[in-house]
PAMAR-176691 format. One record per residue: residue in three letters; x, y, z of N, C-alpha, C in turn. Coordinates in steps of 0.1 Angstrom, whole numbers, plus 2048, in hexadecimal, padded with zeros to 3 digits. Each point is the difference from the previous one (the first is absolute). Layout:
BEGIN
r, n.u, n.v, n.w, ca.u, ca.v, ca.w, c.u, c.v, c.w
Ala, X, Y, Z, X, Y, Z, X, Y, Z
...
//
This chain:
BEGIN
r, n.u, n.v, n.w, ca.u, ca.v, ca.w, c.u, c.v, c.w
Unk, 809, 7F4, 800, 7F7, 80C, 800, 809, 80C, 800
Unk, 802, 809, 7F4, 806, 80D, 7FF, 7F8, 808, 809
Unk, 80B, 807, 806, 7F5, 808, 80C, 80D, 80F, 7F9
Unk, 7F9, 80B, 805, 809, 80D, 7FF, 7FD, 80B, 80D
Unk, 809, 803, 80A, 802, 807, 807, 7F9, 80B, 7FF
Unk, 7F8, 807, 805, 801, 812, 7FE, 805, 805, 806
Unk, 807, 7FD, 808, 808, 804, 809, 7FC, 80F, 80D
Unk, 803, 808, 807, 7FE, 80B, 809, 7FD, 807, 7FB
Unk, 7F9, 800, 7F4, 7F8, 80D, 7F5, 7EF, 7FF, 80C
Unk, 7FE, 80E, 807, 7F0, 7FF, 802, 7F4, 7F7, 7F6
Unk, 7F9, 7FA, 809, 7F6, 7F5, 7FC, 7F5, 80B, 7F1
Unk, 7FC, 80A, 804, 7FB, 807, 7F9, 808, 802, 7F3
Unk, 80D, 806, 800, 809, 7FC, 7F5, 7FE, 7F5, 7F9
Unk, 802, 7F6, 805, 800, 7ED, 7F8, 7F2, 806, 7FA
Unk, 7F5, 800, 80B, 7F4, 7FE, 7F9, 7FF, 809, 7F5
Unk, 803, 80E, 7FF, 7FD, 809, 7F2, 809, 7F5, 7F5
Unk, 80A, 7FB, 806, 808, 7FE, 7F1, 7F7, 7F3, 7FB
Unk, 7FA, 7FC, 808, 7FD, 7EF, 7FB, 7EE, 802, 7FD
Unk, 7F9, 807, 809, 7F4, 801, 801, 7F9, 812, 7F6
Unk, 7FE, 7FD, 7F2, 7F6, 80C, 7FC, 7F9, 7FE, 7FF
Unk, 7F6, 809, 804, 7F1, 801, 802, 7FB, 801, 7F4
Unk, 7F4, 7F8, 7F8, 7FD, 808, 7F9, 7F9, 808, 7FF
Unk, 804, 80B, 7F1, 7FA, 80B, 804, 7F4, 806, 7FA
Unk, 7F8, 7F2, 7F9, 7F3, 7FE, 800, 7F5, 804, 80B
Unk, 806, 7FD, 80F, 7F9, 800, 808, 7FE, 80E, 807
Unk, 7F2, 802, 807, 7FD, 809, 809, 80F, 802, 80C
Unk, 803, 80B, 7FB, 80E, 804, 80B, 7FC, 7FD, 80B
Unk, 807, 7FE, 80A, 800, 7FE, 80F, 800, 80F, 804
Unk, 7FB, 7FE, 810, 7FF, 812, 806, 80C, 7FD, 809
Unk, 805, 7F8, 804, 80E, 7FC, 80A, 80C, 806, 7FA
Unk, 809, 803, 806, 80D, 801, 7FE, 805, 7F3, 803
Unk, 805, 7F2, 7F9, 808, 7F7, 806, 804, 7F9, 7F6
Unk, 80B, 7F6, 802, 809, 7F4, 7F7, 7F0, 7FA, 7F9
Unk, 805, 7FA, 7F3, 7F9, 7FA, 7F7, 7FD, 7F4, 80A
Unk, 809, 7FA, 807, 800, 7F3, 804, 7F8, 804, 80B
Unk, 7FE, 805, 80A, 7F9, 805, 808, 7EE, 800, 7FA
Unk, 7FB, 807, 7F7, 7FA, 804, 7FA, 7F7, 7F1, 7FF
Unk, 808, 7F9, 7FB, 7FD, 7F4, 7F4, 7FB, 7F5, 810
Unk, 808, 801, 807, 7FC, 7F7, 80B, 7F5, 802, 809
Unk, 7FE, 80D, 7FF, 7F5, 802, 809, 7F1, 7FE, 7F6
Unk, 802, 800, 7F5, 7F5, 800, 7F6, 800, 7F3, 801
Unk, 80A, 7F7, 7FD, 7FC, 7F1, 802, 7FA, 7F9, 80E
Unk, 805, 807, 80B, 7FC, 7FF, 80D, 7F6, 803, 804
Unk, 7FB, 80B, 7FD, 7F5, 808, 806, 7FF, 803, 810
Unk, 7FB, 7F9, 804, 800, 7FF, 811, 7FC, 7F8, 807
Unk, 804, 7F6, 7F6, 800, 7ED, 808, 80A, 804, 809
Unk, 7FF, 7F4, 80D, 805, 801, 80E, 801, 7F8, 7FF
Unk, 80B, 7F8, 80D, 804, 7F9, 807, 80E, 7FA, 804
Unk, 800, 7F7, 807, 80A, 801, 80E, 80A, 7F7, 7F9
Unk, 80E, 80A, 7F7, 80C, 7F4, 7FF, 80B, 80B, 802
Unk, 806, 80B, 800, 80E, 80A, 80A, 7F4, 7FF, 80E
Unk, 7F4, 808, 801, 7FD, 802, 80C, 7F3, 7FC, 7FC
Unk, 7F7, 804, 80E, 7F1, 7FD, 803, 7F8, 808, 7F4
Unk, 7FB, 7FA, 7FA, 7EF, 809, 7FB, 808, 80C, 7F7
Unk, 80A, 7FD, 7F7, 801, 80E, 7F9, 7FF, 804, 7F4
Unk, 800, 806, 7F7, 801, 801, 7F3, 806, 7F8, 7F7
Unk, 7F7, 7FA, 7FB, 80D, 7F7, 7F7, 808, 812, 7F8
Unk, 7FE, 800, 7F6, 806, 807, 7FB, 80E, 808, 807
Unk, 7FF, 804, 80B, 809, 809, 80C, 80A, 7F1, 803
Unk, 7FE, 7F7, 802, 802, 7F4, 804, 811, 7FA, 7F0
Unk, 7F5, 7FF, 7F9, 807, 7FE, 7F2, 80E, 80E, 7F9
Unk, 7F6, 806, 806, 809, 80F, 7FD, 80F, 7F9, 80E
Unk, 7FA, 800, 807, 80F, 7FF, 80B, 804, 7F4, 801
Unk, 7FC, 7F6, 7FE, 80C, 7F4, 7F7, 809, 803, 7F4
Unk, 7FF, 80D, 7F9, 804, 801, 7F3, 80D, 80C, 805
Unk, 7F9, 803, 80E, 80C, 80E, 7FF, 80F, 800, 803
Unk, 804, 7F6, 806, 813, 800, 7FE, 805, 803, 7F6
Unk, 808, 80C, 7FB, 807, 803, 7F6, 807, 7F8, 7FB
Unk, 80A, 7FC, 80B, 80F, 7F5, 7FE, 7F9, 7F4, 7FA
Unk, 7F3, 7FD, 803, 7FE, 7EE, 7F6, 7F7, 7FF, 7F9
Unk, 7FC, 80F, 7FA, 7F9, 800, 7F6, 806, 7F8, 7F2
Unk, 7FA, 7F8, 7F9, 802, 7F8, 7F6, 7F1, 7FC, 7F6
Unk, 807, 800, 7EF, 7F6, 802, 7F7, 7FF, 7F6, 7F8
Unk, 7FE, 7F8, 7FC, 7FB, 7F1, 7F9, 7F8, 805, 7F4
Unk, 806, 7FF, 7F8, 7FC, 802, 7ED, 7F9, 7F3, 7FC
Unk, 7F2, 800, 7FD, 7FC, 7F5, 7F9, 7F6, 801, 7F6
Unk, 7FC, 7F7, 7F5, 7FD, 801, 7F4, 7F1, 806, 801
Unk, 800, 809, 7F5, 7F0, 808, 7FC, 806, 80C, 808
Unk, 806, 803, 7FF, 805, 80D, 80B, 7FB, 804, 80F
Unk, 7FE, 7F5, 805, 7FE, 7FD, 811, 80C, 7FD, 804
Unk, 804, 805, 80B, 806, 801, 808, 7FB, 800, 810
Unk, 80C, 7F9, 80D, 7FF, 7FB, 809, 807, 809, 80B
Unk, 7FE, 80C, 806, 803, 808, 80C, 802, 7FC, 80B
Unk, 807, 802, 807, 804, 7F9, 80F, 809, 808, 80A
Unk, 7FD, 7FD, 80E, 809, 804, 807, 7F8, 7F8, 80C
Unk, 80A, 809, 80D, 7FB, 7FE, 80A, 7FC, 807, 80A
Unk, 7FB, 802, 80F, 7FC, 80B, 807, 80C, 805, 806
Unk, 7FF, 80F, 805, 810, 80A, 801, 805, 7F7, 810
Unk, 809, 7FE, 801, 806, 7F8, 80A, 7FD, 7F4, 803
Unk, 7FD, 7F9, 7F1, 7FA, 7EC, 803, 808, 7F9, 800
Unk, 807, 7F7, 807, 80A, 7F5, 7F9, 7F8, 7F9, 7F4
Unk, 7F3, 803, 7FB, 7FC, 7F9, 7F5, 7F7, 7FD, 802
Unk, 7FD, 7F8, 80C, 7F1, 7FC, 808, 7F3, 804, 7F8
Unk, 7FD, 80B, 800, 7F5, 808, 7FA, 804, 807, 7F4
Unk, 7FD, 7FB, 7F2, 803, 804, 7F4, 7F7, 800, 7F7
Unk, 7FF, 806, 7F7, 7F6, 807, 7F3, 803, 7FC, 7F5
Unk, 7F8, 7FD, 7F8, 803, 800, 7F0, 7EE, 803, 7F7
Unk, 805, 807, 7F6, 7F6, 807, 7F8, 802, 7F8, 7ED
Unk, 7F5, 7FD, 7FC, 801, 7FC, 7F5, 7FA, 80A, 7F6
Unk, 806, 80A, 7F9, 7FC, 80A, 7F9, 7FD, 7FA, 7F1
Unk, 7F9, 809, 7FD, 7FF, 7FD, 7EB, 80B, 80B, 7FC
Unk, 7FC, 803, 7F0, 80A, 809, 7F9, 7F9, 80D, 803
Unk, 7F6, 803, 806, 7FC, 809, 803, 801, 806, 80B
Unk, 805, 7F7, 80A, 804, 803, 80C, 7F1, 7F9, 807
Unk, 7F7, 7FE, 7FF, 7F2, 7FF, 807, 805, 7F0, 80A
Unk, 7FB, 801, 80A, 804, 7F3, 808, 7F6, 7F3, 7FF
Unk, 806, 7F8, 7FA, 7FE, 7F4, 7FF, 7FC, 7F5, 80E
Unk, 808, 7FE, 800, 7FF, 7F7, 810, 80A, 808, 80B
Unk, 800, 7FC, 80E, 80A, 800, 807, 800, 7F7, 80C
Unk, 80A, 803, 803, 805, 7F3, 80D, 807, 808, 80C
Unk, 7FB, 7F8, 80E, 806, 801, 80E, 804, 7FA, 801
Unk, 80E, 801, 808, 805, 7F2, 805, 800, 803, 810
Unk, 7F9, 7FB, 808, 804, 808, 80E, 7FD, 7F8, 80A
Unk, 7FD, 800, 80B, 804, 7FF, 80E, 7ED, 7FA, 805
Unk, 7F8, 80B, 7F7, 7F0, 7FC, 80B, 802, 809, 80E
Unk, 805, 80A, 7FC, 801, 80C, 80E, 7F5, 803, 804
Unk, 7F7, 7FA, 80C, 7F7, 807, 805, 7FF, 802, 810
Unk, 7F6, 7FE, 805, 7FE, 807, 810, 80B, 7F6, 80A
Unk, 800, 7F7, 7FC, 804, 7F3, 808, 812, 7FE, 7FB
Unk, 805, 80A, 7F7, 80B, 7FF, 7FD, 803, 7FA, 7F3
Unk, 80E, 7FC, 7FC, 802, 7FE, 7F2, 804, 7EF, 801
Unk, 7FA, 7F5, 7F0, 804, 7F9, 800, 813, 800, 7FF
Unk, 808, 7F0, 800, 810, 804, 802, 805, 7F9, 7F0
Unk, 808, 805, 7FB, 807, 7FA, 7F6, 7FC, 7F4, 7FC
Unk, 7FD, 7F6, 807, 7FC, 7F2, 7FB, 7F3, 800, 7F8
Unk, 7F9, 80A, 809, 7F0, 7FF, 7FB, 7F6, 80A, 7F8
Unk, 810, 804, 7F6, 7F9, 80B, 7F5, 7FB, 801, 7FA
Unk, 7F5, 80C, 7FA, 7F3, 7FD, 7F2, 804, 808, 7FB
Unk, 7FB, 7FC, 7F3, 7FD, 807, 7F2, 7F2, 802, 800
Unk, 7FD, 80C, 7FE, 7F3, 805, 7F9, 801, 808, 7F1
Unk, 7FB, 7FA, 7F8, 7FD, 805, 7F2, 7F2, 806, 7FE
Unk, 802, 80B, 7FB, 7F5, 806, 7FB, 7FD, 807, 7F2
Unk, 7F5, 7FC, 7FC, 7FD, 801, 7EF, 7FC, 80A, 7FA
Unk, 800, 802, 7F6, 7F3, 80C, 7FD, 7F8, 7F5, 7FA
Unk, 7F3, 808, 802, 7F7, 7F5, 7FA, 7FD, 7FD, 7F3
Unk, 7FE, 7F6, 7FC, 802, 7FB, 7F1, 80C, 7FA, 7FF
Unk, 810, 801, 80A, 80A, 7F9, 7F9, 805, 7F8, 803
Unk, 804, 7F5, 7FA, 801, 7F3, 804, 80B, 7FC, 80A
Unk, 7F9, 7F8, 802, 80E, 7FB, 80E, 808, 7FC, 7FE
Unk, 802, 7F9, 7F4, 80E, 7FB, 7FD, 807, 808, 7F6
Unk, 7FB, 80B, 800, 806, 80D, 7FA, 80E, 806, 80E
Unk, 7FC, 7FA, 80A, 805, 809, 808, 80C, 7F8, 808
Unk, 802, 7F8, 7F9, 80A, 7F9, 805, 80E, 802, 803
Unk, 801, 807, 7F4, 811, 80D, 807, 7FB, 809, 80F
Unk, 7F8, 7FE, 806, 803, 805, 80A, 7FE, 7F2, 80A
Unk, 7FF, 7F5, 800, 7FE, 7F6, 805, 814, 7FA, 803
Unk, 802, 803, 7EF, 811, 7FC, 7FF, 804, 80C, 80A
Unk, 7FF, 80F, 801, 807, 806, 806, 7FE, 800, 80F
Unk, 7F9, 7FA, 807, 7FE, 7FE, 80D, 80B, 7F3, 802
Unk, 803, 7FA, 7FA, 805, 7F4, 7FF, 80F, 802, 803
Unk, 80A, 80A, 7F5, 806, 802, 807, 803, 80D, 80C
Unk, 803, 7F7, 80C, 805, 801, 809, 808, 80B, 806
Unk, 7FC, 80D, 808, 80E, 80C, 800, 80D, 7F6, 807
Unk, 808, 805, 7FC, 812, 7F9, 806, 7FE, 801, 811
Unk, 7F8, 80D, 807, 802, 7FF, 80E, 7F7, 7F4, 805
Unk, 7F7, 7F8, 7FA, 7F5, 7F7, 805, 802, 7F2, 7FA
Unk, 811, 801, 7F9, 804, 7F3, 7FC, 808, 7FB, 810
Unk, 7FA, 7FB, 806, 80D, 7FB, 80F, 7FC, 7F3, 7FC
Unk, 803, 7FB, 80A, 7FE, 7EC, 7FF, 7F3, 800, 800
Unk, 7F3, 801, 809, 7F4, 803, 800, 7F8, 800, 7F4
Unk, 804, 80D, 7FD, 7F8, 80B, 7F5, 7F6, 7FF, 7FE
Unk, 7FD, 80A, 7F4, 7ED, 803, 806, 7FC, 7F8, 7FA
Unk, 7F2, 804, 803, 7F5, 7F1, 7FC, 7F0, 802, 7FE
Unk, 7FF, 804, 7F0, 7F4, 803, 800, 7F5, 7F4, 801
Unk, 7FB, 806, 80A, 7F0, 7F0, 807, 7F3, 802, 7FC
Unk, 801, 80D, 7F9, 7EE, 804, 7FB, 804, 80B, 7F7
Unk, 7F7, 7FC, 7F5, 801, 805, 7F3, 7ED, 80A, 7FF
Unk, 7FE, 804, 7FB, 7F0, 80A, 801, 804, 802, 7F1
Unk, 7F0, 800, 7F7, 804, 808, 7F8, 7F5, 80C, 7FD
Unk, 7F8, 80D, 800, 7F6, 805, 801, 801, 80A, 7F1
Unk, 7F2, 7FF, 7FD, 800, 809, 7F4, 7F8, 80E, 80A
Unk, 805, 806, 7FA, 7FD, 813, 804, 7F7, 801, 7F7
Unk, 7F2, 7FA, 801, 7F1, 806, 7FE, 7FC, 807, 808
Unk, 7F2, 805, 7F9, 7FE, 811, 809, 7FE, 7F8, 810
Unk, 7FC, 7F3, 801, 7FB, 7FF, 810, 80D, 803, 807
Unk, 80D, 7FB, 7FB, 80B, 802, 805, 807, 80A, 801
Unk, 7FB, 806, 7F7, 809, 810, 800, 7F8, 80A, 808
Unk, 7F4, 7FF, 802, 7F5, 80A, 807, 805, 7FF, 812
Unk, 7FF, 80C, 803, 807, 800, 810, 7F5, 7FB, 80A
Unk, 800, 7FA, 80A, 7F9, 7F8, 809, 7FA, 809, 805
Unk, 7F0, 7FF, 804, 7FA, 804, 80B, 808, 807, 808
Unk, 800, 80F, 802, 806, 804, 80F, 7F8, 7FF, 811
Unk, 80A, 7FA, 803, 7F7, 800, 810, 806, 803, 80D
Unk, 7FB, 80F, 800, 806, 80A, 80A, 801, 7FC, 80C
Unk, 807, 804, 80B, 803, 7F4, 80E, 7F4, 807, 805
Unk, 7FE, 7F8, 80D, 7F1, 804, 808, 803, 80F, 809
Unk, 7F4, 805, 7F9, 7FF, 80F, 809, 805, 80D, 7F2
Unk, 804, 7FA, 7F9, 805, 807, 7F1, 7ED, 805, 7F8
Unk, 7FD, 80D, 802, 7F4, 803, 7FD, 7FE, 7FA, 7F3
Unk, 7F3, 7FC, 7FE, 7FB, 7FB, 7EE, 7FB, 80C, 7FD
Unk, 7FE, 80C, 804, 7FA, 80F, 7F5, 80E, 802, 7FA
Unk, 80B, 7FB, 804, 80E, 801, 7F7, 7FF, 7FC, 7F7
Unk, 801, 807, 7F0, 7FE, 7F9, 7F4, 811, 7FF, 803
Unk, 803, 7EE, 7FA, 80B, 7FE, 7F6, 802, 7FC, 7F5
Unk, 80C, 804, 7FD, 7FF, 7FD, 7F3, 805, 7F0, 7F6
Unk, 7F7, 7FF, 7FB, 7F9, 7EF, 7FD, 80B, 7FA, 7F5
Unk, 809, 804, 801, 807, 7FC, 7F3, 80E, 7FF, 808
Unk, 803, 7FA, 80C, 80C, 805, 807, 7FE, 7F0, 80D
Unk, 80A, 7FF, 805, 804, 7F6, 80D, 805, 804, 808
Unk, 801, 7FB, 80F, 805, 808, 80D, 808, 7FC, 7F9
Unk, 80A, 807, 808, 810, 803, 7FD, 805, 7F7, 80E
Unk, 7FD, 7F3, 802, 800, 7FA, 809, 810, 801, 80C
Unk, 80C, 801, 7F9, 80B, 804, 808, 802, 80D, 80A
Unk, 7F9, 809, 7F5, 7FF, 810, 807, 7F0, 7FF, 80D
Unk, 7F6, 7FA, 7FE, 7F7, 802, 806, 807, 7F7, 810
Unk, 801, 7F2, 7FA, 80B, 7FD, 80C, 806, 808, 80A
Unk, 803, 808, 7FB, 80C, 805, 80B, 7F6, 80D, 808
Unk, 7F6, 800, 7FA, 7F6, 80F, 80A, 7FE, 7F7, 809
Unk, 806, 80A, 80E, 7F7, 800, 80C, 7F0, 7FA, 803
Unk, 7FD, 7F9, 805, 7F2, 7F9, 7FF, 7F4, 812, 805
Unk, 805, 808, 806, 7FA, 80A, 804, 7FE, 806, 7F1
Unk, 808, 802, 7F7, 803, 808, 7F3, 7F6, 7F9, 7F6
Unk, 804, 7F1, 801, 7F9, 7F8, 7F8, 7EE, 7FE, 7FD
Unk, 7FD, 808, 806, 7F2, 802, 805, 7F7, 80A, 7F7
Unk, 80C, 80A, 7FD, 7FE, 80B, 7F7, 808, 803, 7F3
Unk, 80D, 7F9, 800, 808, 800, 7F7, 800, 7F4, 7F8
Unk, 7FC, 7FE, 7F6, 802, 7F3, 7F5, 80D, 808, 7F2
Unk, 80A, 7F2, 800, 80B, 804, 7F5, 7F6, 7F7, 7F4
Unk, 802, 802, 7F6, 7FE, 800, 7EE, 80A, 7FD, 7F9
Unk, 805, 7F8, 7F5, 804, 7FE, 7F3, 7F8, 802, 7F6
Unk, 802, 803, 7F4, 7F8, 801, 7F5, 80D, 7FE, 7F4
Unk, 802, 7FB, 7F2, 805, 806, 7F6, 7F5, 809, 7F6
Unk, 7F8, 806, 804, 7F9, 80C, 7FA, 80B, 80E, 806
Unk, 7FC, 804, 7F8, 806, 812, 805, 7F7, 805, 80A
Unk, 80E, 80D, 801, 7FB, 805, 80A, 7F2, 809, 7F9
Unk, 802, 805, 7F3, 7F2, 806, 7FE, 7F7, 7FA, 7FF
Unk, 800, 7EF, 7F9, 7F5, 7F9, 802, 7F9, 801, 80D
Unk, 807, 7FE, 811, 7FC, 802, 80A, 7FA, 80B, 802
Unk, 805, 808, 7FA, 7F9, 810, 807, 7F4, 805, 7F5
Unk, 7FC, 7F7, 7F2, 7F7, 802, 7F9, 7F2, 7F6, 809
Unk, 805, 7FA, 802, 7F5, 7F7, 80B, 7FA, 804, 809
Unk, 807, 80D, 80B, 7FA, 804, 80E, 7FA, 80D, 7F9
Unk, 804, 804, 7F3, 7F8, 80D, 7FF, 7F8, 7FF, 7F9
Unk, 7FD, 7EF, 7F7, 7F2, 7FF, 7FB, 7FA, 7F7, 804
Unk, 7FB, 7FE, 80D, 7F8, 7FF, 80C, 7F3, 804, 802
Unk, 7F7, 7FC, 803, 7F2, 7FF, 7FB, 7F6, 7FB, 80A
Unk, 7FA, 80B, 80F, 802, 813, 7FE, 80E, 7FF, 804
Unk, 808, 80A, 7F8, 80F, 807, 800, 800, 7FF, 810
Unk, 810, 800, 802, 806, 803, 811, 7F6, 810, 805
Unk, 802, 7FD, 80C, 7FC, 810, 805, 810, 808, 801
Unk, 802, 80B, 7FD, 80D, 806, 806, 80C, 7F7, 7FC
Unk, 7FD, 7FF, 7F2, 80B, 7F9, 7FA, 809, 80C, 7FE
Unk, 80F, 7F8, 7FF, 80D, 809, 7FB, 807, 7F7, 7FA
Unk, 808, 803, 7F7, 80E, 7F5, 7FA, 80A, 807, 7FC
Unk, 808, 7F7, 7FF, 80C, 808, 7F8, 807, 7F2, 7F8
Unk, 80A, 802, 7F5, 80A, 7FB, 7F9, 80A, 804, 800
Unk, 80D, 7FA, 804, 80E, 807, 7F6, 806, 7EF, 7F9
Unk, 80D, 804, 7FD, 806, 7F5, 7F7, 7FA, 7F6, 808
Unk, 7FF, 7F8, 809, 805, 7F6, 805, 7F6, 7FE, 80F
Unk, 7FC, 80C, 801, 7F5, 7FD, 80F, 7F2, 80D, 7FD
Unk, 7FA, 7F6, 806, 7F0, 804, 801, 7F7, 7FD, 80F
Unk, 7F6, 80A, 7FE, 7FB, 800, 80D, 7F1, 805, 7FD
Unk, 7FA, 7FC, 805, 7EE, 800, 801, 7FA, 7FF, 80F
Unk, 7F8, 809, 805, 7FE, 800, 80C, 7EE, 806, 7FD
Unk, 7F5, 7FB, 806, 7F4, 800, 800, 7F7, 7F8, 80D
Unk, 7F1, 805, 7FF, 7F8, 7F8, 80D, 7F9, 7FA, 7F9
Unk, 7FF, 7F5, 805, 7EE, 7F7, 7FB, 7FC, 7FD, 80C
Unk, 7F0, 806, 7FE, 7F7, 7FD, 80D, 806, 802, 80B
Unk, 808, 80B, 804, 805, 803, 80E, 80A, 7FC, 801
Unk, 808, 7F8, 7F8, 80C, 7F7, 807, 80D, 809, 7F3
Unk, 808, 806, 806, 808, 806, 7FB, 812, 7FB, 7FD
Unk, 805, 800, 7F3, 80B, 7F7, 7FF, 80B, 804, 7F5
Unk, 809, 7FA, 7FF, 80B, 805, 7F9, 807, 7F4, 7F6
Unk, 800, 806, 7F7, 808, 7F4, 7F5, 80E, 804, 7F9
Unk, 80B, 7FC, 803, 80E, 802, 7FE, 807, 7F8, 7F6
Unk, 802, 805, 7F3, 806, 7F6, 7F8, 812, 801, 7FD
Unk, 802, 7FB, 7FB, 80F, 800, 7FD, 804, 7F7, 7F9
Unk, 80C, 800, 7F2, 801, 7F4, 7FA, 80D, 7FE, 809
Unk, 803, 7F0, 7FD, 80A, 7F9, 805, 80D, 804, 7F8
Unk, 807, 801, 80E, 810, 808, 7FA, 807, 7F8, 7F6
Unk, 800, 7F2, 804, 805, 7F5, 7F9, 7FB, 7FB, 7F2
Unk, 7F0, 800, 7FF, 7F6, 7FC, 7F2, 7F4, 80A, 7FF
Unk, 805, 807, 7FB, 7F8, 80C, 7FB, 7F0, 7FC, 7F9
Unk, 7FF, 7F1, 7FF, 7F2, 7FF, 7FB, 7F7, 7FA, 80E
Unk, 807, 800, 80C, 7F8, 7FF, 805, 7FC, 80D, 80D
Unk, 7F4, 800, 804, 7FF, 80A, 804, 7F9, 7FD, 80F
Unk, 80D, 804, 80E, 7F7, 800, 810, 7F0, 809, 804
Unk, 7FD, 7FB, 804, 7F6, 80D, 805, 7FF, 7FA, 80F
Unk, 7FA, 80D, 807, 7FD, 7FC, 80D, 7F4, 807, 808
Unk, 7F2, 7F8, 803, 7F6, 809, 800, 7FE, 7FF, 811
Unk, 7FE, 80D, 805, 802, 803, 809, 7ED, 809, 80A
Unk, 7FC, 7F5, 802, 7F9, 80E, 80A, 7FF, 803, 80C
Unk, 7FA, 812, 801, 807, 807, 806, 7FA, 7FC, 80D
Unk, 80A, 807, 807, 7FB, 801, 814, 7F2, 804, 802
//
């Protein structure tokens, strides 16, 4: 297998040179890498638990891919190509690979990881692969990422070595890609509209204070921040004493429904610009 280095060139770099958009399509409103772009579109805002608990696949896939130093690009026929790396300080454990067309649009991709959730991480012996599809493409299309899980990073060759024990493979149909039910902790008011296209941000909500947690719920979304803020201002009857604002990168919306008064805080992620925190807050 010809493999070629990209070597400490930024991930966004690799991706412009390898990934064009085309430019048939409705432009994006984001500022971010093609590769970025392409994975969140293939992602949408399917969830679940393989770096950590309950989180974005896409955010998820994005940070398996982000190590500069082992980023690596696999040329194969019809002009698809095979992207790879691993997460920033992994001995390899938790790794990414993306199966692109000539267009750059994402084909399949694959986890390799651990099963990180509440209870802790599986260990080297007892690692999975998750593959995921776009829908319509065949599974044995996706087999270069089945070979590239296979081989092994050099730090997780010891006597041991790892050992994948569960294989998954899921197509990203809309059931899959559509964000789960939110379900606010108890005492979290229901006159709070949220927003329906988004998942707790289950690591950040974690860490609130159980007194905080009552009134504060954290969010993920890969919609924008103005998607978010086109949602609370067409509202139906409208906030009372609504206000917002926009700049590059953060947004804020603050309004009452039915007496209960609250705040909505956005911000994109410093790291993947297509996804976007929010944190809805009400007040004292």
């Amino acid at each position: 297998m010809l493999l070629s280095t990209l070597g400490a060139a930024p991930l966004a770099l690799a991706a412009d040179a390898v990934l064009v958009l085309d430019s048939s399509r409705q432009q994006e409103t984001r500022e971010a890498p093609a590769l970025d772009l392409a994975i969140t579109r293939f992602a949408g805002n399917a969830s679940g638990t393989y770096y950590w608990e309950d989180g974005l696949l896409a955010e998820q896939i994005l940070s398996g891919l982000q190590s500069r130093a082992n980023r690596v690009q696999q040329e194969l026929p019809d002009g698809q190509r095979v992207l790879s790396s691993r997460r920033q300080l992994s001995h390899g454990a938790e790794r990414a690979a993306v199966l692109v067309d000539e267009r750059g649009d994402v084909l399949a991709a694959a986890l390799v990881h651990r099963e990180c959730g509440k209870d802790g991480c599986q260990d080297d012996q007892h690692g999975r692969l998750s593959v995921f599809l776009r829908p319509g493409f065949d599974r044995a299309k996706a087999q270069p990422l089945v070979a590239w899980s296979q081989d092994v990073p050099e730090d997780l060759q010891t006597d041991s070595g790892e050992k994948i024990t569960k294989v998954e493979t899921i197509t990203l149909d809309a059931a899959n890609t559509t964000a789960k039910p939110i379900k606010p902790p108890k005492g979290f008011s229901s006159q709070v509209p949220l927003y329906p296209r988004a998942i707790v941000h289950r690591t950040a909500q974690d860490a609130l204070s159980n007194a905080k947690a009552n009134r504060v719920l954290r969010l993920q979304t890969t919609d924008s921040i103005e998607q978010v803020l086109a949602f609370y201002k067409q509202l139906t009857p409208p906030l009372q004493d609504a206000v917002s604002d926009l700049d590059r990168n953060t947004g804020f919306m603050a309004g009452k429904r039915k007496g209960v008064a609250f705040t909505v805080n956005l911000k994109q992620d410093k790291h993947f610009p297509t996804i976007t925190n929010m944190e809805v807050e009400i007040s004292e």
